[in-house]
N, C-alpha and C positions, 0 to 999 in steps of 0.2 A: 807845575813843573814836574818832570818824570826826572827821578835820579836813579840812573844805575851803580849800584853797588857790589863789590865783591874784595874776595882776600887771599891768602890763600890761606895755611892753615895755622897760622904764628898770629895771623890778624883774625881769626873766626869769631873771638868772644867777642873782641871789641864791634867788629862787623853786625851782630846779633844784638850789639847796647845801643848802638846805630841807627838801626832798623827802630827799634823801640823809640828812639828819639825823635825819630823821622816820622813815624805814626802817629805819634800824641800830637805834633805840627802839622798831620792833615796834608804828607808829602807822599805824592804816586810813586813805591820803590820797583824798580826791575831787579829780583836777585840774580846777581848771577853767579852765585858761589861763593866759591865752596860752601858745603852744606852740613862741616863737621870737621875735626880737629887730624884726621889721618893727613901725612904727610902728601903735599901735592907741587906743582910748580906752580910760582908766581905769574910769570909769564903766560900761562895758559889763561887766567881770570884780565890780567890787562890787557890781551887781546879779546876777549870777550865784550870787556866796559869799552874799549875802543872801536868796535865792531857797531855797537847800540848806539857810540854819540854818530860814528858815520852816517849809520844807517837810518839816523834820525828815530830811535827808539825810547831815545831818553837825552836832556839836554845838560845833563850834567853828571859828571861819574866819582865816586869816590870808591878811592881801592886801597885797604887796608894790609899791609904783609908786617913781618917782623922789622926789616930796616925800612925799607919803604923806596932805597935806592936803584934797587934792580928790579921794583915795581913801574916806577915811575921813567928808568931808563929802556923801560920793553915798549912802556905806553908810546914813549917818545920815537920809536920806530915806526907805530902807523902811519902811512898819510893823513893829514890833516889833525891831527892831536897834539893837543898841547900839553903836556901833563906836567903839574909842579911838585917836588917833594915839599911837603907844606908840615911847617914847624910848630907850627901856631897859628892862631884865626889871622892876624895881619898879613903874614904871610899868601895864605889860601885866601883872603880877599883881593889884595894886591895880583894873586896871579892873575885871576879872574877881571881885574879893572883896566889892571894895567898892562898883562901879556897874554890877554886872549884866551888863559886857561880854562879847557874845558874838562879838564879831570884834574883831582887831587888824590893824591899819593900820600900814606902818609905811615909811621911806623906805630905800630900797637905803644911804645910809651910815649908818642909824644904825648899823649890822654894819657894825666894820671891814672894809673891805676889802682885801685883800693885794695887793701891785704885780701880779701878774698877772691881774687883773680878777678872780679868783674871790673872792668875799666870805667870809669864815670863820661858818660855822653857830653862831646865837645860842642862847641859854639859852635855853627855852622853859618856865620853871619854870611858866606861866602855866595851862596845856592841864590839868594835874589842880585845879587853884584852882576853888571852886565858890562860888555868891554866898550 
């Protein structure tokens, strides 16, 4: 399964602890951004992840920002995209079983984060969940 990922620049680190978690699990990533912590718009990276499930590049997208709300509310402008702001793994499993979600939204603290700013890599129980 290919997962596109991307942030913008509030979700960067978390995005990068991500990527590492997704690696060790032997997961195909498409990055699509941002590439560093300079200020960027949200909305340009969820049109991005929404563009790759369209376009059949990747079959699931997870897009990291600071709130996670006007990530997930951009997503939800594409056709066809379902995107959920997802709180927790029940929640980002439930989108995906039960409404279809094909991307997850989510804000840099729903992952604890550790005093030194790197965020500890969340359950991802979500990515095999099929609707």
């Amino acid at each position: 399964m290919r997962i596109a990922i991307g942030s913008d620049h509030a979700g960067f680190v978390l995005k990068e602890a991500v990527k590492v978690f997704l690696t060790a699990e032997h997961r195909d990533i498409l990055d699509l951004g941002t590439h560093g912590t300079d200020p960027v718009d949200y909305s340009d990276y969820a049109e991005a992840i929404g563009r790759a499930l369209r376009e059949n590049r990747a079959e699931r997208g997870i897009l990291l920002c600071g709130s996670g709300v006007g990530a997930s509310m951009a997503a939800n402008k594409i056709p066809g995209i379902r995107a959920g702001l997802c709180h927790d793994t029940y929640s980002a499993h439930q989108g995906v079983e039960h409404d279809d979600a094909l991307e997850a939204a989510a804000r840099r603290s729903h992952f604890a984060a550790r005093p030194t700013g790197v965020a500890a890599p969340p359950e991802l129980t979500f990515l095999p969940t099929s609707y």
